[in-house]
C-alpha positions in Angstrom: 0.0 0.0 0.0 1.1 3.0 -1.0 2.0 5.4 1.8 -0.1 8.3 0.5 -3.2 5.8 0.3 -2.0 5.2 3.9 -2.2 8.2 5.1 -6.0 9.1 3.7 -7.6 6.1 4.9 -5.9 6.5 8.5 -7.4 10.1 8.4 -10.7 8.6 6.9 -11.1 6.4 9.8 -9.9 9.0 12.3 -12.5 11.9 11.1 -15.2 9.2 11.3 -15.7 10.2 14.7 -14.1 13.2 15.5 -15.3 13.8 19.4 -13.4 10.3 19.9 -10.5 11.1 18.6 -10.3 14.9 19.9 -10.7 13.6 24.2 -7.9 10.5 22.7 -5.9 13.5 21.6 -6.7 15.1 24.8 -4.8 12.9 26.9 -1.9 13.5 24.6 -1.9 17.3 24.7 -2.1 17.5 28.6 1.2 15.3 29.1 2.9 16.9 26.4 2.3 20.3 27.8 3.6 19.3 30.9 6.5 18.1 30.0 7.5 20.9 28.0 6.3 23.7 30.7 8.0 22.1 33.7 11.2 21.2 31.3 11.4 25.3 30.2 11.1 25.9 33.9 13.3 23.9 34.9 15.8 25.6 32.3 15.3 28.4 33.2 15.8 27.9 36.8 19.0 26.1 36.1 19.8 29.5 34.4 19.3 32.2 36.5 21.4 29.8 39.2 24.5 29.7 37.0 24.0 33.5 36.3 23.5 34.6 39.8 26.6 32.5 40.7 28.6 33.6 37.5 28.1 37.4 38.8 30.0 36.0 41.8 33.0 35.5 39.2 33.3 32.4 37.0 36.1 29.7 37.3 37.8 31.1 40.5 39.3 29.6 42.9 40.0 31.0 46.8 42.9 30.7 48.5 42.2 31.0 52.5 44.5 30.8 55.3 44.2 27.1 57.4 42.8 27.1 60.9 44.9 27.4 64.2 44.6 26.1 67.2 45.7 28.4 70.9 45.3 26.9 74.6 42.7 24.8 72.5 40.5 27.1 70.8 40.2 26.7 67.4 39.8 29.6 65.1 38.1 27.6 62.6 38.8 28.3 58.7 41.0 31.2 57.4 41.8 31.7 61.4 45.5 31.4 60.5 47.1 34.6 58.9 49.4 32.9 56.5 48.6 34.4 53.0 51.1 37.3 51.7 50.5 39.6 48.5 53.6 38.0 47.1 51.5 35.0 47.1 49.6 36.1 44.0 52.2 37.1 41.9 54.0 33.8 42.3 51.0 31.7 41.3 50.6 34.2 38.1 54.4 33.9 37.1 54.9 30.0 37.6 51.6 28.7 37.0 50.6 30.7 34.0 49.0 27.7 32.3 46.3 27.3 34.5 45.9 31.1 36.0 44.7 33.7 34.3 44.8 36.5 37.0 45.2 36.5 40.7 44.5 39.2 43.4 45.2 39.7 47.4 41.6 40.4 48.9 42.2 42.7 52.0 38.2 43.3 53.7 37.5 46.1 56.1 34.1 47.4 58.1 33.2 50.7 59.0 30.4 53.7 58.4 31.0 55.7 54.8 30.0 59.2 54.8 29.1 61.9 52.4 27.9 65.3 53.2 25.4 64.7 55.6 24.5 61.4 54.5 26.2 58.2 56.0 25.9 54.2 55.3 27.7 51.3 56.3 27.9 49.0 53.4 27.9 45.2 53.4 31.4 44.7 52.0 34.4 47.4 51.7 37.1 45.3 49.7 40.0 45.6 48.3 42.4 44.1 45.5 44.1 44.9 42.8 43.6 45.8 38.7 42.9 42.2 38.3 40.0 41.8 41.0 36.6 43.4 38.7 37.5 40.8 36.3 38.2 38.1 38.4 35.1 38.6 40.5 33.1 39.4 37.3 32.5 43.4 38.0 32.4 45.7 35.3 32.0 49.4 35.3 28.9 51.0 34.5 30.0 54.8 35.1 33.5 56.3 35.3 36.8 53.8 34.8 38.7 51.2 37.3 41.6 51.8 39.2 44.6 50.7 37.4 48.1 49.3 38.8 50.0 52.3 39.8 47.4 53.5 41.8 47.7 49.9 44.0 51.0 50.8 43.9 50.9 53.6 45.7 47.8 53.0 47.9 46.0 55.7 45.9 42.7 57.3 47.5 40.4 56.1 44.8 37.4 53.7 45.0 34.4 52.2 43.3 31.2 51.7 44.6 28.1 50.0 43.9 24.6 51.0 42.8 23.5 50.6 46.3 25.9 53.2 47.8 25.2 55.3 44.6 21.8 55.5 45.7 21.8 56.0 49.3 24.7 58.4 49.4 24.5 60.5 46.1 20.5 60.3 45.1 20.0 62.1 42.0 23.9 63.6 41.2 26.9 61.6 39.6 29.2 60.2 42.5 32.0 59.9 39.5 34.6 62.6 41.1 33.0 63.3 44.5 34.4 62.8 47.7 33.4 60.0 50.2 35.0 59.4 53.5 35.3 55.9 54.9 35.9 55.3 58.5 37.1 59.1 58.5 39.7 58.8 55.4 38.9 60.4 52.6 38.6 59.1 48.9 38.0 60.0 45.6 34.8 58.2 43.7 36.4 57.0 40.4 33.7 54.8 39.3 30.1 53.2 39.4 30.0 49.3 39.2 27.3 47.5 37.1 24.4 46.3 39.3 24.3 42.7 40.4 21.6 42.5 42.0 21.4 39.6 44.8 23.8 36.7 44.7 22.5 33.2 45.0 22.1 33.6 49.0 20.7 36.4 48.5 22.7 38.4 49.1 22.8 42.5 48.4 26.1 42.7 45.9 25.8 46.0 45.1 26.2 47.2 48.5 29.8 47.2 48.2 33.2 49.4 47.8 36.1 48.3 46.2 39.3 50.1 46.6 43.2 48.8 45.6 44.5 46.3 48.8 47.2 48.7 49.5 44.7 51.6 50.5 42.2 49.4 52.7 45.7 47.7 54.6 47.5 51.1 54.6 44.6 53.5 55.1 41.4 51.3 56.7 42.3 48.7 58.5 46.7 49.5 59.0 50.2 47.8 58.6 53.6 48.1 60.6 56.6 48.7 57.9 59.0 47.5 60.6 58.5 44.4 61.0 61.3 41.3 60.9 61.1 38.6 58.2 60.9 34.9 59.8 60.6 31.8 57.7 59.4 32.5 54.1 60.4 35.9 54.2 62.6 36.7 50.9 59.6 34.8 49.2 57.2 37.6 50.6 59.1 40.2 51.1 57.7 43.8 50.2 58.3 47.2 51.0 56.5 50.9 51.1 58.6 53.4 49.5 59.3 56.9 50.6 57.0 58.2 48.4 54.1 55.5 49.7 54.8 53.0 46.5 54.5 49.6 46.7 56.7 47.3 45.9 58.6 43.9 45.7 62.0 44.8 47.1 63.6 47.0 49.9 63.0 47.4 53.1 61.2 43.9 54.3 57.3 44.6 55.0 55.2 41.8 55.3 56.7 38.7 57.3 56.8 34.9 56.1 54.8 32.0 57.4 56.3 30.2 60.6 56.9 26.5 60.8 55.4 25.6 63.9 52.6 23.4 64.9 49.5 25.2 64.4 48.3 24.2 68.2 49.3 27.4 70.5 51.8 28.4 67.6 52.2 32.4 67.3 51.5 33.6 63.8 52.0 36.5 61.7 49.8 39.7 62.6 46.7 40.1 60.6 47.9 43.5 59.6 50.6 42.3 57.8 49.0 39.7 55.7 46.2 39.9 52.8 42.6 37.7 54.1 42.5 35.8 50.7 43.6 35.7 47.1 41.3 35.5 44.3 42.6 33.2 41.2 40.8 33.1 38.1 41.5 29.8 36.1 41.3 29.9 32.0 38.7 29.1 31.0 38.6 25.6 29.8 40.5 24.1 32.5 39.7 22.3 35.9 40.1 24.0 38.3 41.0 21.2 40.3 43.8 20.4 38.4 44.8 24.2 38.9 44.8 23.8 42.3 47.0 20.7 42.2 49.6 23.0 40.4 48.8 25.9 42.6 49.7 23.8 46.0 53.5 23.1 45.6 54.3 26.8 44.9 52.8 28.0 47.6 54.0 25.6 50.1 56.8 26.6 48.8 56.4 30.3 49.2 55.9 29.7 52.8 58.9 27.4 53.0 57.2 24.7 54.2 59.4 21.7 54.7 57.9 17.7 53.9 55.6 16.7 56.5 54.5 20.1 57.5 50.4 20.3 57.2 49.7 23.0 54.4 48.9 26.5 56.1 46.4 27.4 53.5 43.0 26.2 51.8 42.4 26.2 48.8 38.3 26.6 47.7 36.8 26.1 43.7 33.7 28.3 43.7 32.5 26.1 40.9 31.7 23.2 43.0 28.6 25.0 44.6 27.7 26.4 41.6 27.8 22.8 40.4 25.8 21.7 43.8 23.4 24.3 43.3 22.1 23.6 39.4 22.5 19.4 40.1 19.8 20.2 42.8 17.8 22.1 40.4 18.1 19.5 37.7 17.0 17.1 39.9 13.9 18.9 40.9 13.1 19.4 37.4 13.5 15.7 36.4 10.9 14.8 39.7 8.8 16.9 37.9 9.1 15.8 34.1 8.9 12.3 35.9 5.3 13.3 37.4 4.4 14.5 34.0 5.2 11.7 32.2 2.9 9.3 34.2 -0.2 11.4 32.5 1.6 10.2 29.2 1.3 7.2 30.5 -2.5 7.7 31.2 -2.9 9.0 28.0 -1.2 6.2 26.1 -3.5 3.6 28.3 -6.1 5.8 26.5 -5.3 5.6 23.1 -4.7 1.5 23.5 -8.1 1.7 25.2 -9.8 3.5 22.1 -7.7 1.9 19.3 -9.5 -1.5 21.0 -12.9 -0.2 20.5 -12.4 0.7 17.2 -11.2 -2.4 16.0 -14.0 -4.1 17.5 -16.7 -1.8 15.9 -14.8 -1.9 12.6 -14.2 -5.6 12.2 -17.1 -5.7 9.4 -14.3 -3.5 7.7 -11.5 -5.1 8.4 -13.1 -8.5 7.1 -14.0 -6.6 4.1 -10.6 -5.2 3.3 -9.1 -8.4 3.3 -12.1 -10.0 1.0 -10.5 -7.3 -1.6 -7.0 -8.2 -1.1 -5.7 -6.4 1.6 -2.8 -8.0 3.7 -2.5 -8.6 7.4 0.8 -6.2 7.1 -2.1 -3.6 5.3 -4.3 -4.1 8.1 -1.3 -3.6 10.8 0.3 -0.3 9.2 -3.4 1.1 9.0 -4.3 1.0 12.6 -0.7 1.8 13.9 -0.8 4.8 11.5 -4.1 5.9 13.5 -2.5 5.5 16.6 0.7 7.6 15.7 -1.3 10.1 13.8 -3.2 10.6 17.2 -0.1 11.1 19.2 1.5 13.0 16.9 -0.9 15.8 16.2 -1.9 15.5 20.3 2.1 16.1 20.5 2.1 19.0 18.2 -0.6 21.0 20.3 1.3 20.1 23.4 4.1 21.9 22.7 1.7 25.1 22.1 0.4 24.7 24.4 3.3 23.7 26.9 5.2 27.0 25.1 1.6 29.0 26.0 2.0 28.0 29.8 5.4 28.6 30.3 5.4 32.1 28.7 2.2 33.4 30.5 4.1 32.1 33.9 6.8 34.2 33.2 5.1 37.1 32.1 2.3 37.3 34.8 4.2 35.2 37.6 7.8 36.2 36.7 9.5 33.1 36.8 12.4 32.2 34.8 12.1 30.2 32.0 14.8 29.0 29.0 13.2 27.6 25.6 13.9 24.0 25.6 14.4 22.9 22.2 15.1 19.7 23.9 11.9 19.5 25.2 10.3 19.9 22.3 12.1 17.2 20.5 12.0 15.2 23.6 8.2 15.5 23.3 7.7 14.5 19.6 9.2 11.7 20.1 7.5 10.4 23.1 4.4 11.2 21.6 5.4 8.4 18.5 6.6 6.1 20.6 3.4 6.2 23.0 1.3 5.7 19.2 3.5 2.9 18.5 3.6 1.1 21.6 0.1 1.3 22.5 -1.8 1.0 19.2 0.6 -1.9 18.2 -1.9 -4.4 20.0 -4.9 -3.3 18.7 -2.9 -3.2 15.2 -1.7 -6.5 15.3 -5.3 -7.8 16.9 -7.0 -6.4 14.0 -4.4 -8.3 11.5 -4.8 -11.5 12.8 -9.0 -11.2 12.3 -10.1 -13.8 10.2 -11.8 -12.5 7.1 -15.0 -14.6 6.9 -15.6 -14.5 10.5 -14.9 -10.4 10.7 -17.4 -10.2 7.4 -20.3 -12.2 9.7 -19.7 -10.0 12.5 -22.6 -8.2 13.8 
C-alpha cells in the first residue's frame, strides 16, 4: 500500500468520529504540555542559578589561610594569617598555564559618609587591577583603578549601585568625595548592578578600593617588621613616596613553621585575608589547584611533612551543587508529568481497542478485496501515531503557552527548551507505536470470513 493511500484512509477512519479522537488527543496534549512547561522551567531555573553565581565571578578559585589552634580554641577556617600579597604574583608567574589573574583580597568594616548622608555598606574590599574581572565586575560609570594606583595606595574607590543611591540620590558620584571610616577618597567609578547573589545576598552594596589603600589606610600595617621563615619569598616594602613594591626594606613577614596548636603567627595586619585566582577558561580547576599547592608551600617554605597552612576553595563546586539540585527537581517533575503520558497512552490503547472491534465488518472486508495482514497492521498503527503525533504537536503550544504566561504574569524564569520539544515528539510516537501496536496487530490477525459475519 502506498503510503499516501496510507495516510487518507488512516485520516478517513480517524475523522469518522471526530469527538473520539479529539478527548484521545486530549490525553496527549495535557502530558505533552507538561513536559514541556515544567522542562522550560526547569531551564530556566538552572539558568538564573549559573548566572546569579557567574556574577560572583566564574572559574575562580580561593585561597584562605588554614585554621589554628591556641590553649585549645580553634579559630576555625582562614583563622590562620598565612597568606602574603607575594602569594599572587608567584601563582601568576609560575603557574601561568592554568591562572589567568590572581589578586590579594584585603576586607575592612566601618560607616561611609558623604555630606550629611552616611551608610555602612555590606562589604568594603580591596584588590588589585585584576580583581573586577576576576570577581566578574564591570564598570557602568566612570573607569577602574589601574596598577599604579595599588602601587601607591591611591585614594580612589568604586562603589556599587546601592551606595550610589543612598549616598549620592539624584547627582553623579564619579569625582565626589566619600569618606570611609574618617579617610577620605576620591569616587572613580560606578560598578554594574548585580543585583542579589545566589544567598541572597545584596552585591551592590559594596566598595572596592586597591588592597594597599584598605591595609594602609582602613584597617593598618607596621613597615617595621622582621622577616621569619618564608620571608625573601614575601618580602615587600613601602617606598618613601608611599609605592608599593617587591624589594627594599622587608614589609610583610613569612609563614612560621610551627605546629599550628598554640603556635604564634604573623599579625593580621601584615598579611592579605584571601587571594582571588581566576583559572582559564577551559581548565579544571581542580587540576589548577594541584599545580597551585607546591608553589605556595613553597612560598611559605614549608618543609615535607609540614600540614599545608592554606586552603584552597573552587567556587564552581557550589555552583555545580546548586544547578545538580535544580536539575534534579526538574527531572521529579518531568517524571510526574510523564505518568499522565502514560495515562494518556493507556487511553489511546483503550480506544484503538474499540475501534477495532466496531470496525471488524471492515477489516473483514478489506481483506475479501485483497488487503494483507501487514495492510491491516500499518493502517491502525498509523491511526494511533497520527493521534499522538498531532496530540504532540498542540502540546508543545500549548506547553510553550504555559510557560510564557508564567513568566510574564508570575515572573519566573524560564529558558526555551528545544530539547523538550524534541524530547516531546518523540515520546508522543513512541506512545502511538507502543500502545496501538496491539490493537494493530489484533485487527491483522482477524479472520476475514468471521470479521465479514460479524454483527
Amino acid at each position: 500500500m502506498k503510503l499516501s493511500t496510507l495516510l487518507f484512509t488512516c485520516l478517513s477512519g480517524l475523522v469518522r468520529n471526530p469527538m473520539r479522537a479529539a478527548l484521545t488527543v486530549l490525553g496527549i496534549v495535557i502530558g505533552i504540555a507538561a513536559v514541556v512547561a515544567i522542562m522550560e522551567i526547569g531551564e530556566g531555573s538552572k539558568k538564573q542559578v549559573a548566572d546569579k553565581f557567574a556574577s560572583m565571578g566564574t572559574n575562580v578559585v580561593t585561597v584562605t589561610g588554614a585554621s589554628t589552634s591556641t590553649a585549645g580554641v580553634n579559630t576555625g577556617a582562614g583563622g590562620r594569617a598565612s597568606l602574603y600579597p607575594g602569594d599572587a604574583d608567584a601563582l601568576m608567574k609560575e603557574c601561568p598555564e592554568f591562572v589567568k589573574s590572581a589578586s590579594p583580597v584585603v576586607r575592612a568594616n566601618g560607616q561611609v559618609i558623604v555630606g550629611n548622608q552616611n551608610w555602612s555598606p555590606k562589604s568594603i574590599m580591596g584588590g588589585n587591577e585584576h580583581y573586577l574581572s576576576i570577581e566578574g565586575w564591570k564598570v557602568a560609570k566612570g573607569a577602574a583603578f589601574n596598577k599604579k594606583q595599588v602601587e601607591e595606595a591611591a585614594r580612589v574607590c568604586l562603589i556599587g549601585n546601592t551606595i550610589a543611591n543612598e549616598l549620592y540620590a539624584g547627582v553623579d558620584p564619579i569625582g565626589k568625595d566619600i569618606r570611609i571610616k574618617d579617610v577620605g577618597f576620591t569616587v572613580i567609578g560606578v560598578l554594574e548592578s548585580k543585583g542579589a547573589d545566589g544567598m541572597g545576598n545584596d552585591q551592590d552594596d559594596c566598595i572596592i578600593l586597591p588592597w594597599t589603600s584598605v591595609r594602609t589606610r582602613l584597617v593598618g600595617s607596621s613597615g617595621s617588621a622582621t622577616i621569619t621563615k618564608g620571608g625573601a619569598a614575601n618580602a615587600a616594602s613601602v617606598s618613601a613616596t608611599g609605592t608599593y613594591s617587591t624589594s627594599g626594606v622587608n614589609f610583610y613577614p613569612g609563614a612560621d613553621l610551627q605546629p599550628y596548636t598554640n603556635a604564634p603567627h604573623p599579625l593580621r595586619t601584615r598579611t592579605v585575608d584571601n587571594i582571588s585566582v581566576q583559572v582559564h577558561e577551559g581548565k579544571e580547576p581542580s587540576a589548577a589547584m594541584d599545580a597551585m599547592t607546591p608553589i605556595l608551600r613553597r612560598q611559605h617554605d614549608l618543609e615535607p611533612g609540614v600540614l599545608d597552612d592554606f586552603n584552597l576553595r573552587d567556587r564552581s563546586q557550589f555552583v555545580k551543587m546548586m544547578t545538580d539540585t535544580t536539575a534534579t527537581i526538574s527531572s521529579l517533575l518531568v517524571a510526574v508529568a510523564m505518568i499522565s503520558l502514560v495515562v494518556g497512552g493507556v487511553g489511546i490503547m483503550n480506544i484503538m481497542m474499540v475501534s477495532v472491534t466496531e470496525r471488524t465488518r471492515e477489516i473483514g472486508l478489506r481483506m475479501a478485496v485483497g488487503a494483507r495482514p501487514i495492510d491491516i497492521m500499518l493502517q491502525f498503527l498509523f491511526e494511533s501515531i497520527m493521534l499522538c503525533t498531532i496530540g504532540g504537536i498542540i502540546g508543545i503550544c500549548v506547553g510553550r503557552a504555559a510557560s510564557i504566561f508564567v513568566s510574564e504574569k508570575m515572573g519566573w524564569p524560564v529558558a526555551t527548551s528545544v530539547e523538550a520539544m524534541i524530547l516531546s515528539v518523540s515520546v508522543a510516537a513512541a506512545i502511538g507505536i507502543i500502545f496501538g501496536w496491539y490493537p494493530a496487530w489484533k485487527a491483522s490477525k482477524l479472520d476475514p470470513i468471521d470479521a465479514l459475519h460479524h454483527e
